[in-house]
mmJSON file of the N, C-alpha and C atoms, coordinates in Angstrom:
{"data_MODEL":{"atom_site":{
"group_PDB":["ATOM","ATOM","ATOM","ATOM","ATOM","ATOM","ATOM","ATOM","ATOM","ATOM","ATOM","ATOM","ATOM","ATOM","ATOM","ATOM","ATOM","ATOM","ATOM","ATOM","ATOM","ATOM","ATOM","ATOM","ATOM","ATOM","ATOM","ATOM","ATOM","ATOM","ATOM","ATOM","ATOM","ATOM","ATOM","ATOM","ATOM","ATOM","ATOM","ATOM","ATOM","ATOM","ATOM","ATOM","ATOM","ATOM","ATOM","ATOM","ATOM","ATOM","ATOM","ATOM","ATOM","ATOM","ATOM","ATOM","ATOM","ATOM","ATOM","ATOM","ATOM","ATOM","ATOM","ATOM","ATOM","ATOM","ATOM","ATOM","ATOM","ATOM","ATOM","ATOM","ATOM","ATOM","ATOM","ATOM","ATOM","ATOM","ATOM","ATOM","ATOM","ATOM","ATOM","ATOM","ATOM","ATOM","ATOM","ATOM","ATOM","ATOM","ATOM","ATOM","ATOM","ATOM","ATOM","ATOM","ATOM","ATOM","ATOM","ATOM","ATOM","ATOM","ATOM","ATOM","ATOM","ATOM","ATOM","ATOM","ATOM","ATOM","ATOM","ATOM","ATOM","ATOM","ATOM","ATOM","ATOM","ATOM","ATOM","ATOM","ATOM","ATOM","ATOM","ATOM","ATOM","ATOM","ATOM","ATOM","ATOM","ATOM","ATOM","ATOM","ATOM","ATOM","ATOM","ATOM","ATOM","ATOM","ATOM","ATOM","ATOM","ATOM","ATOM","ATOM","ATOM","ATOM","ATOM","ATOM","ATOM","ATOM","ATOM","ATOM","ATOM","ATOM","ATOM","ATOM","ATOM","ATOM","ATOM","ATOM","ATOM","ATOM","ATOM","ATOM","ATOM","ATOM","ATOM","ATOM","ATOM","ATOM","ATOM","ATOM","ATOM","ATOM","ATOM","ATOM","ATOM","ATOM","ATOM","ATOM"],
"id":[1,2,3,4,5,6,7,8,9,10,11,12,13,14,15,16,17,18,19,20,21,22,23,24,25,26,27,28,29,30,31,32,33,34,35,36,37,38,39,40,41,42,43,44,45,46,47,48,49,50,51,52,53,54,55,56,57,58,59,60,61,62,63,64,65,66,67,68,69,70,71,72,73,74,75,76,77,78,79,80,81,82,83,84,85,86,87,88,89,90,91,92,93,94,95,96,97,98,99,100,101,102,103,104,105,106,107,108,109,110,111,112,113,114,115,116,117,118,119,120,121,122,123,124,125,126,127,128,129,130,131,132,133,134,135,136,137,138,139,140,141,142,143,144,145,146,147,148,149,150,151,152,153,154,155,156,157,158,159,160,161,162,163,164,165,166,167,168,169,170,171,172,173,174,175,176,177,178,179,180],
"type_symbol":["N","C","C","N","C","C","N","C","C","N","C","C","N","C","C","N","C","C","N","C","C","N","C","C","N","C","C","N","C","C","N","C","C","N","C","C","N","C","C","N","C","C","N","C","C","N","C","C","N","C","C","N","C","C","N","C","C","N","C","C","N","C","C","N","C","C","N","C","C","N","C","C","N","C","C","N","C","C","N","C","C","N","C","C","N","C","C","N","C","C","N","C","C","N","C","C","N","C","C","N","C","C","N","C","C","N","C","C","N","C","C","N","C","C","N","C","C","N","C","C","N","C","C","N","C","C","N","C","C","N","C","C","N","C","C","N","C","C","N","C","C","N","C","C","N","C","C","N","C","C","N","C","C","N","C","C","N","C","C","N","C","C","N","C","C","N","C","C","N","C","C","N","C","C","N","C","C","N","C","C"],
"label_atom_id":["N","CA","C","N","CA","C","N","CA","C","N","CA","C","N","CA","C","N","CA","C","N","CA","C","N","CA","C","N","CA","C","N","CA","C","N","CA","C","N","CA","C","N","CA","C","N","CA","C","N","CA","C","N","CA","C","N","CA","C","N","CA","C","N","CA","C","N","CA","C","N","CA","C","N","CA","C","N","CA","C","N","CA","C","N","CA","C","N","CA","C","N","CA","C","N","CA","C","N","CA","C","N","CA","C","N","CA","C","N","CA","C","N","CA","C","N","CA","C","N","CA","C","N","CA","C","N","CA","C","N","CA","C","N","CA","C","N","CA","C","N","CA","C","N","CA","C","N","CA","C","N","CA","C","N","CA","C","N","CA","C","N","CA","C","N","CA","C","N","CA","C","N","CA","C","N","CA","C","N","CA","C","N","CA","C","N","CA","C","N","CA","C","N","CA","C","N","CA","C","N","CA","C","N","CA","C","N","CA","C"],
"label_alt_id":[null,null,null,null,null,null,null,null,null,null,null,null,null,null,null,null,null,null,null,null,null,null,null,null,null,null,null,null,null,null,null,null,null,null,null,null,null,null,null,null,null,null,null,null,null,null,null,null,null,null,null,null,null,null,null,null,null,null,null,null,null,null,null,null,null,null,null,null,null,null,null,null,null,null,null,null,null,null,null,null,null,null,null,null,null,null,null,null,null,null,null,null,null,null,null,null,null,null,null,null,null,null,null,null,null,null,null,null,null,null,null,null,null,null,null,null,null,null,null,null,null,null,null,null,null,null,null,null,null,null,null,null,null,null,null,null,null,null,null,null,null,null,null,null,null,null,null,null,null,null,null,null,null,null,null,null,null,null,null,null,null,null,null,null,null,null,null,null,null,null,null,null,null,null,null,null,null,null,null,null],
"label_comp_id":["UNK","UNK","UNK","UNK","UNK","UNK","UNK","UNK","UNK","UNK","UNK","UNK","UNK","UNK","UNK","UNK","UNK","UNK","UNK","UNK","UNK","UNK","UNK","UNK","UNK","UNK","UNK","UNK","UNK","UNK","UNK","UNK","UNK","UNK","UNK","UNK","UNK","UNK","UNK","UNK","UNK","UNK","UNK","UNK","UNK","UNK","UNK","UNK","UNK","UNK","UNK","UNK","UNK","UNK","UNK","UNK","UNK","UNK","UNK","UNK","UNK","UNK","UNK","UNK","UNK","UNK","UNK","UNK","UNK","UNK","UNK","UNK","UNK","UNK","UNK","UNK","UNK","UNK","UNK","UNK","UNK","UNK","UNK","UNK","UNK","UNK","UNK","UNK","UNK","UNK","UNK","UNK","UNK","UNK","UNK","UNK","UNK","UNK","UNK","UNK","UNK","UNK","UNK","UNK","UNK","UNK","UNK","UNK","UNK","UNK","UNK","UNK","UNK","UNK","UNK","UNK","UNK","UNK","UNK","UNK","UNK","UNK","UNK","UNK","UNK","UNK","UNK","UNK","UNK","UNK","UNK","UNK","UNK","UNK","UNK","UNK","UNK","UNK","UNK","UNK","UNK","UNK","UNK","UNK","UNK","UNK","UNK","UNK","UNK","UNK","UNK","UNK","UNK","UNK","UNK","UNK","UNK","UNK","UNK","UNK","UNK","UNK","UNK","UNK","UNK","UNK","UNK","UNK","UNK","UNK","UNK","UNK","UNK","UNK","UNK","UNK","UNK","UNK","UNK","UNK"],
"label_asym_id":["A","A","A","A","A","A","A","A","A","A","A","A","A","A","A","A","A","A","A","A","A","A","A","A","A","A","A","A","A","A","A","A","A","A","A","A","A","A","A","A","A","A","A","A","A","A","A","A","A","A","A","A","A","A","A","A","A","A","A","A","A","A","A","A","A","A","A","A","A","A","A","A","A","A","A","A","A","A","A","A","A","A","A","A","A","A","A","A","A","A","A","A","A","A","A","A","A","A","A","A","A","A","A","A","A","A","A","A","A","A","A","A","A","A","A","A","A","A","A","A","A","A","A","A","A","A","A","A","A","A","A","A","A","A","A","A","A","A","A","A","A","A","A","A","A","A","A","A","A","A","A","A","A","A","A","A","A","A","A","A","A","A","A","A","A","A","A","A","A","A","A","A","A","A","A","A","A","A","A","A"],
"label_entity_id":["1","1","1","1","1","1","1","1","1","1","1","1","1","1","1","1","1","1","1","1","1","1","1","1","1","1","1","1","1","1","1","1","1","1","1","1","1","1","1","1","1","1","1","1","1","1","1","1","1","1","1","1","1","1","1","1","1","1","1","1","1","1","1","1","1","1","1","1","1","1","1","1","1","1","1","1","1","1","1","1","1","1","1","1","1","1","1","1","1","1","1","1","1","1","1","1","1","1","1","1","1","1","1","1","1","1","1","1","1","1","1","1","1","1","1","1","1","1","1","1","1","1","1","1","1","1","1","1","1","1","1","1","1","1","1","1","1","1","1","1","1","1","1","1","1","1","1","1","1","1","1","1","1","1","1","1","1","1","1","1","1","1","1","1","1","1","1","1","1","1","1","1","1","1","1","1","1","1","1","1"],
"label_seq_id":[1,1,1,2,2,2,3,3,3,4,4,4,5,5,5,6,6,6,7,7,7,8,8,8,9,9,9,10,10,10,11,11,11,12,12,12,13,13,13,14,14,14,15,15,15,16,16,16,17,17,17,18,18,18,19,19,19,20,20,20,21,21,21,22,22,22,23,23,23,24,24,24,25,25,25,26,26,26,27,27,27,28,28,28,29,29,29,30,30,30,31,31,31,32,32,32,33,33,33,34,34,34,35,35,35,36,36,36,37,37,37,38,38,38,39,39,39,40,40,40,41,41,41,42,42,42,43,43,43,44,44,44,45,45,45,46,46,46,47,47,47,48,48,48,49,49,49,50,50,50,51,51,51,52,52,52,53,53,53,54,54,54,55,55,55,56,56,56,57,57,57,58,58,58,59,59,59,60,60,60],
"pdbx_PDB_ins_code":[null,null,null,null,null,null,null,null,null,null,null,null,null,null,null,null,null,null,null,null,null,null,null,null,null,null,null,null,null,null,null,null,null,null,null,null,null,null,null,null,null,null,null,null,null,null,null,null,null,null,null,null,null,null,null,null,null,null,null,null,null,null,null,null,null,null,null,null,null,null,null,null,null,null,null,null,null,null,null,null,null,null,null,null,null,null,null,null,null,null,null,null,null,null,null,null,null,null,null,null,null,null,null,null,null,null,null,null,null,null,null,null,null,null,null,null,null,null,null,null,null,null,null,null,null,null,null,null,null,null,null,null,null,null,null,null,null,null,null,null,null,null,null,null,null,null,null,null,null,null,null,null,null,null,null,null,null,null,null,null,null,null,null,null,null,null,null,null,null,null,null,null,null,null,null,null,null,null,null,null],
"Cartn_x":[-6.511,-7.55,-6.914,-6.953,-6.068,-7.23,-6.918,-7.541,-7.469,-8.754,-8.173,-7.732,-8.093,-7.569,-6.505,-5.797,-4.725,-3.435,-2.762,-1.603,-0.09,0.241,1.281,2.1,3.347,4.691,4.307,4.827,4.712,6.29,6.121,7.3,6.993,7.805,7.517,6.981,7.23,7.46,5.803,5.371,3.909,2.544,3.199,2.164,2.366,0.716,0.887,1.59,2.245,3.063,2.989,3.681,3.778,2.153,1.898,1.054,0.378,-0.71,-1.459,-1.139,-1.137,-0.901,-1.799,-2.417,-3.927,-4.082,-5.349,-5.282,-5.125,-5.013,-4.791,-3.5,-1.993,-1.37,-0.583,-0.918,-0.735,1.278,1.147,2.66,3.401,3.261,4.058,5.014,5.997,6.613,6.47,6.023,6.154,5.342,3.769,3.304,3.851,4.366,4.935,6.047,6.689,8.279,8.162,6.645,5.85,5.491,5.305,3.821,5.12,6.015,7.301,8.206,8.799,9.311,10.449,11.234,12.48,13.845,13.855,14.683,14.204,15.067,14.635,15.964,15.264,16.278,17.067,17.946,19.159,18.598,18.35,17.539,18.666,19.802,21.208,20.9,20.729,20.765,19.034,18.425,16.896,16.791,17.36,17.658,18.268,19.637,20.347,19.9,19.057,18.068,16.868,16.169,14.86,15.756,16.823,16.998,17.109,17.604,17.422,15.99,15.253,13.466,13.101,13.463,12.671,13.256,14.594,15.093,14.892,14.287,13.643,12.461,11.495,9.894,9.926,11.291,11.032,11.499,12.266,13.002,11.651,10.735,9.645,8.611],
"Cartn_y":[-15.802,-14.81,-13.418,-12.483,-11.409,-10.143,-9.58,-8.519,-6.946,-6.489,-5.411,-4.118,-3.982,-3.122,-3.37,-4.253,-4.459,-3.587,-2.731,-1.654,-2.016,-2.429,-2.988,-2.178,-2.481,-2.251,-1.608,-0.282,-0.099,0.958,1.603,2.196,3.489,4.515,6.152,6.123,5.252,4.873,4.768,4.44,3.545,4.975,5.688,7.103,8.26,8.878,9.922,10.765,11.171,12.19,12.888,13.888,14.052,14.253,14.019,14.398,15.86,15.749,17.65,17.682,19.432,19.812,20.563,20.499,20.895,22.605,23.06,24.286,24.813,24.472,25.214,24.178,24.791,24.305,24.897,23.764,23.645,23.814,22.746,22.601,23.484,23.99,25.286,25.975,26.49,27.326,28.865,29.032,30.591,31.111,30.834,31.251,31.357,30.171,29.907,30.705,30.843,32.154,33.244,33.647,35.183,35.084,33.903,34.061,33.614,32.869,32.863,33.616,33.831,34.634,34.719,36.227,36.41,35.726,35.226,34.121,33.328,32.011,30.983,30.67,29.676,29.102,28.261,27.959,26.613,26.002,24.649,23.518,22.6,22.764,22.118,22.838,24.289,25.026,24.401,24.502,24.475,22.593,21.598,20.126,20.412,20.695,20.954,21.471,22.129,23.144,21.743,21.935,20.343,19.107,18.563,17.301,16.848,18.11,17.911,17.305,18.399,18.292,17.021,16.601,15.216,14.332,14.389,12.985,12.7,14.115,14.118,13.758,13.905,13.519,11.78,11.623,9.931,8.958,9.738,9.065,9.026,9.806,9.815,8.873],
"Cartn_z":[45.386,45.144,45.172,43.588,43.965,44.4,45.184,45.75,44.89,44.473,43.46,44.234,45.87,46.556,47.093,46.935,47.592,46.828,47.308,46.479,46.707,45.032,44.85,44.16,43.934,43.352,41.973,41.775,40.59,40.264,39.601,38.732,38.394,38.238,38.065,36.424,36.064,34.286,34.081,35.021,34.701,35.062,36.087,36.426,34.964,35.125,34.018,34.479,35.374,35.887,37.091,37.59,38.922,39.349,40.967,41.247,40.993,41.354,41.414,42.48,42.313,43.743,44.205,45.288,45.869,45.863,45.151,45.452,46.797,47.85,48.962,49.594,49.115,49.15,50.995,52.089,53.36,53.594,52.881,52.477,51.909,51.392,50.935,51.281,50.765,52.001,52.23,51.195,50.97,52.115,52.652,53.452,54.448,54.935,56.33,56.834,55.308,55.838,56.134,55.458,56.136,57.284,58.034,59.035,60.465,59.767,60.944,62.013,62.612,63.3,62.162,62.454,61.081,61.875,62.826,63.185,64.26,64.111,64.13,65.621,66.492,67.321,66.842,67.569,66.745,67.217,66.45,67.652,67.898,68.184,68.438,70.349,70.328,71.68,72.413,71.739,71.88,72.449,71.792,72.713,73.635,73.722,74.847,76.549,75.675,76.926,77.149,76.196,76.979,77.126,76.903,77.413,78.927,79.938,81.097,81.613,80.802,81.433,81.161,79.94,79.0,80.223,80.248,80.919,83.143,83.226,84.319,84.413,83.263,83.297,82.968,81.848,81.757,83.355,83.964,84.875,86.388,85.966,87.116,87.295],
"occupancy":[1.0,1.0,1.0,1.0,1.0,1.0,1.0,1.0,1.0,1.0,1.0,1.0,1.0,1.0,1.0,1.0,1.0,1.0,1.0,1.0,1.0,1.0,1.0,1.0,1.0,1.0,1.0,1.0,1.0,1.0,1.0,1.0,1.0,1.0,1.0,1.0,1.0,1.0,1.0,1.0,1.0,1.0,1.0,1.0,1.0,1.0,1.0,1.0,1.0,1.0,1.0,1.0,1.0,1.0,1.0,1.0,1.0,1.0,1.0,1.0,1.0,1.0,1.0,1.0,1.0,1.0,1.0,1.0,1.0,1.0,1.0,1.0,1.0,1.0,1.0,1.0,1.0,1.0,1.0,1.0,1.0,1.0,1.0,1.0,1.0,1.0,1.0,1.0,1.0,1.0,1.0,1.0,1.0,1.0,1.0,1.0,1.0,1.0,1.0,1.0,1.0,1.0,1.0,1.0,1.0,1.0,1.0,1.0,1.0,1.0,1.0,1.0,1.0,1.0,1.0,1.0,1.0,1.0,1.0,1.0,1.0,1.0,1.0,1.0,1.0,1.0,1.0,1.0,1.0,1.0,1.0,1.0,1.0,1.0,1.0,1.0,1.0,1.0,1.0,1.0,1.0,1.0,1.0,1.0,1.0,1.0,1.0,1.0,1.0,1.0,1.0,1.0,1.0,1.0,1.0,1.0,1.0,1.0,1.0,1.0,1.0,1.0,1.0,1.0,1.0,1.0,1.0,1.0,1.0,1.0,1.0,1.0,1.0,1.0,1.0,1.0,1.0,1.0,1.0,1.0],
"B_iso_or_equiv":[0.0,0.0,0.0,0.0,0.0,0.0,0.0,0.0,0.0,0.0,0.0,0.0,0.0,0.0,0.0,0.0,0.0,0.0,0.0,0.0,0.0,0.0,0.0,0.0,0.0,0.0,0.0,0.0,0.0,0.0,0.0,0.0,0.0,0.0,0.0,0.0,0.0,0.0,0.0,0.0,0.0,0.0,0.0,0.0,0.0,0.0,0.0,0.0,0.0,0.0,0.0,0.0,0.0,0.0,0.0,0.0,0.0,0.0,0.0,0.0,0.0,0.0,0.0,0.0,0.0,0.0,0.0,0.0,0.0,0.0,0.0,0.0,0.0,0.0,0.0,0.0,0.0,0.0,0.0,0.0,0.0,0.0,0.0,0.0,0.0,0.0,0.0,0.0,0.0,0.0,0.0,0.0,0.0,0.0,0.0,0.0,0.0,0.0,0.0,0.0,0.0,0.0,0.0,0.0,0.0,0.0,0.0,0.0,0.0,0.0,0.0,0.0,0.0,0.0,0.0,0.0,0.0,0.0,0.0,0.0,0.0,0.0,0.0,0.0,0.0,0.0,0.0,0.0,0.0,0.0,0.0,0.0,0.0,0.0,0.0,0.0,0.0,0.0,0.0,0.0,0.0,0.0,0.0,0.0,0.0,0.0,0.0,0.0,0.0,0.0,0.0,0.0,0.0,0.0,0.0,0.0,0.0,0.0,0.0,0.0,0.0,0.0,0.0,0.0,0.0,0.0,0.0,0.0,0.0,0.0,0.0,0.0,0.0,0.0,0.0,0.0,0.0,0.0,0.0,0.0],
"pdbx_formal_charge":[null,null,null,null,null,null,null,null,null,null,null,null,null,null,null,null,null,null,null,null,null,null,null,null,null,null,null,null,null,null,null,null,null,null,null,null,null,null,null,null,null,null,null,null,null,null,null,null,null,null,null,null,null,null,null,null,null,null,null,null,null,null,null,null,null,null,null,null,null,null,null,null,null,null,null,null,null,null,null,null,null,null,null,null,null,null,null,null,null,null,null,null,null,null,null,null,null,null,null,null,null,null,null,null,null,null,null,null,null,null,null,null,null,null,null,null,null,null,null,null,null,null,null,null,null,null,null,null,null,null,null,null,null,null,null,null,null,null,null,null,null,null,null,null,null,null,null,null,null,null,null,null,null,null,null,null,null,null,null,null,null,null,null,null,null,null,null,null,null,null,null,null,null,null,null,null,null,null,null,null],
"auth_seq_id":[1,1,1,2,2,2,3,3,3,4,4,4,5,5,5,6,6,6,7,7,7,8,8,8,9,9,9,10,10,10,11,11,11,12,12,12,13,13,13,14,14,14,15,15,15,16,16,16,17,17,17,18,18,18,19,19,19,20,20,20,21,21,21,22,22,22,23,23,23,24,24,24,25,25,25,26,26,26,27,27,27,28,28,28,29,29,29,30,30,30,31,31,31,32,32,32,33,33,33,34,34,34,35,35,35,36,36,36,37,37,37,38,38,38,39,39,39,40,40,40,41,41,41,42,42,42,43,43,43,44,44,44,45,45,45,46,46,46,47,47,47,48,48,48,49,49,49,50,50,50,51,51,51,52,52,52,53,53,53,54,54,54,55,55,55,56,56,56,57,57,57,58,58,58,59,59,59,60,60,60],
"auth_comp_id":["UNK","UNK","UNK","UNK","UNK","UNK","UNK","UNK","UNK","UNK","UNK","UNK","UNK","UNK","UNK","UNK","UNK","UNK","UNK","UNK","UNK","UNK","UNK","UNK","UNK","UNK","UNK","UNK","UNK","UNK","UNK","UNK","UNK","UNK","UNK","UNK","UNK","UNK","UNK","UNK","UNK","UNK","UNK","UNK","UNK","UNK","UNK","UNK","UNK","UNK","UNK","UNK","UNK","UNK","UNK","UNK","UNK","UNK","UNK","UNK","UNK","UNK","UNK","UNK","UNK","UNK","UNK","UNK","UNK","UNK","UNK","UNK","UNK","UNK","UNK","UNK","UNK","UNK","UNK","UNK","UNK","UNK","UNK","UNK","UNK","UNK","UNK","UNK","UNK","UNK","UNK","UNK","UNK","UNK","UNK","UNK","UNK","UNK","UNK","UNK","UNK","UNK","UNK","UNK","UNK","UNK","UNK","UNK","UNK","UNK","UNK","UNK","UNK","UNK","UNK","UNK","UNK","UNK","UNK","UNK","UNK","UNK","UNK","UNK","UNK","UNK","UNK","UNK","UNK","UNK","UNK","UNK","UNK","UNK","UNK","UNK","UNK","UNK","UNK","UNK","UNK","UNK","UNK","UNK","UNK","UNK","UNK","UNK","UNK","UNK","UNK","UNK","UNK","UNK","UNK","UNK","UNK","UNK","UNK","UNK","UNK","UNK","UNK","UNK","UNK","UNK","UNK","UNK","UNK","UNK","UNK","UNK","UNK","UNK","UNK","UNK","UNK","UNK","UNK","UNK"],
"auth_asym_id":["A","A","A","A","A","A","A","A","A","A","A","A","A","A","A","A","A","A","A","A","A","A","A","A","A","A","A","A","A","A","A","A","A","A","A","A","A","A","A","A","A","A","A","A","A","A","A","A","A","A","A","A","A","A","A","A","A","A","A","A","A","A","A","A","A","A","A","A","A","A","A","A","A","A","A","A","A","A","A","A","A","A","A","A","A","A","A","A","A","A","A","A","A","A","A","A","A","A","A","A","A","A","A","A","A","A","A","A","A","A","A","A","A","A","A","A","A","A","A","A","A","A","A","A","A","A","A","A","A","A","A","A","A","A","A","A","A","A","A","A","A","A","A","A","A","A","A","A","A","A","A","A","A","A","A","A","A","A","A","A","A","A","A","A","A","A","A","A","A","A","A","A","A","A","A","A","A","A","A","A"],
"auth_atom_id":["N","CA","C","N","CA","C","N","CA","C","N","CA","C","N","CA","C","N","CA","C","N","CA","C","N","CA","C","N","CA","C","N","CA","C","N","CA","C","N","CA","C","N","CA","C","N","CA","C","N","CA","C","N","CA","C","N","CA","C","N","CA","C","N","CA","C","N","CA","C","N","CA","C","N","CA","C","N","CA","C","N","CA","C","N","CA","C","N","CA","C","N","CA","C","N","CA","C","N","CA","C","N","CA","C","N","CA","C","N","CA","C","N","CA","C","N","CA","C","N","CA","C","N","CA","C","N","CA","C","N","CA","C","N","CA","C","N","CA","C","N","CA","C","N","CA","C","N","CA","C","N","CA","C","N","CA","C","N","CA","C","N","CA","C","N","CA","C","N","CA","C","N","CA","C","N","CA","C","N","CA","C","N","CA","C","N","CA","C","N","CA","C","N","CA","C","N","CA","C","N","CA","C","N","CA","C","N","CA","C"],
"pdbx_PDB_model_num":[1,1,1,1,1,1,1,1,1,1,1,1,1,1,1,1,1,1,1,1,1,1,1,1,1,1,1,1,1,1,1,1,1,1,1,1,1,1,1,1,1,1,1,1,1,1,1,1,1,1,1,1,1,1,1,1,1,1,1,1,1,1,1,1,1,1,1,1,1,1,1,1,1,1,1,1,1,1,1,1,1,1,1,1,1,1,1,1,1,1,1,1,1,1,1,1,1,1,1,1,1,1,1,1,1,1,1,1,1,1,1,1,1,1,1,1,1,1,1,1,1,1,1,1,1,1,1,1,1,1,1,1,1,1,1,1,1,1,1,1,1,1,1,1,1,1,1,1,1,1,1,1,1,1,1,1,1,1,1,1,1,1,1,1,1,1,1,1,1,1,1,1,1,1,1,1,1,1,1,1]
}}}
């Protein structure tokens, strides 16, 4: 019994083309690079610093 909701395998070949993209585009970046701080932490320094905490709260 094939199920017509059930979502299968298809191919880029087979869509009319890329998706739309929503007028109120969340994703975006442009907003976000305005609304950001003009630098950013390393998050290489920024783990380094919480892994103590993390591995004290799991160890409790």
């Amino acid at each position: 019994m094939d199920d017509p909701y059930r979502v299968g395998p298809t191919s880029s070949a087979a869509l009319d083309g890329p998706a739309p993209r929503p007028a109120i585009g969340a994703l975006g970046y442009g907003r976000w690079a305005g609304a950001a701080p003009a630098s950013r932490r390393d998050r290489r320094s920024a783990l380094h610093e919480a892994l103590p905490h993390i591995r004290k709260e799991i160890s409790q």
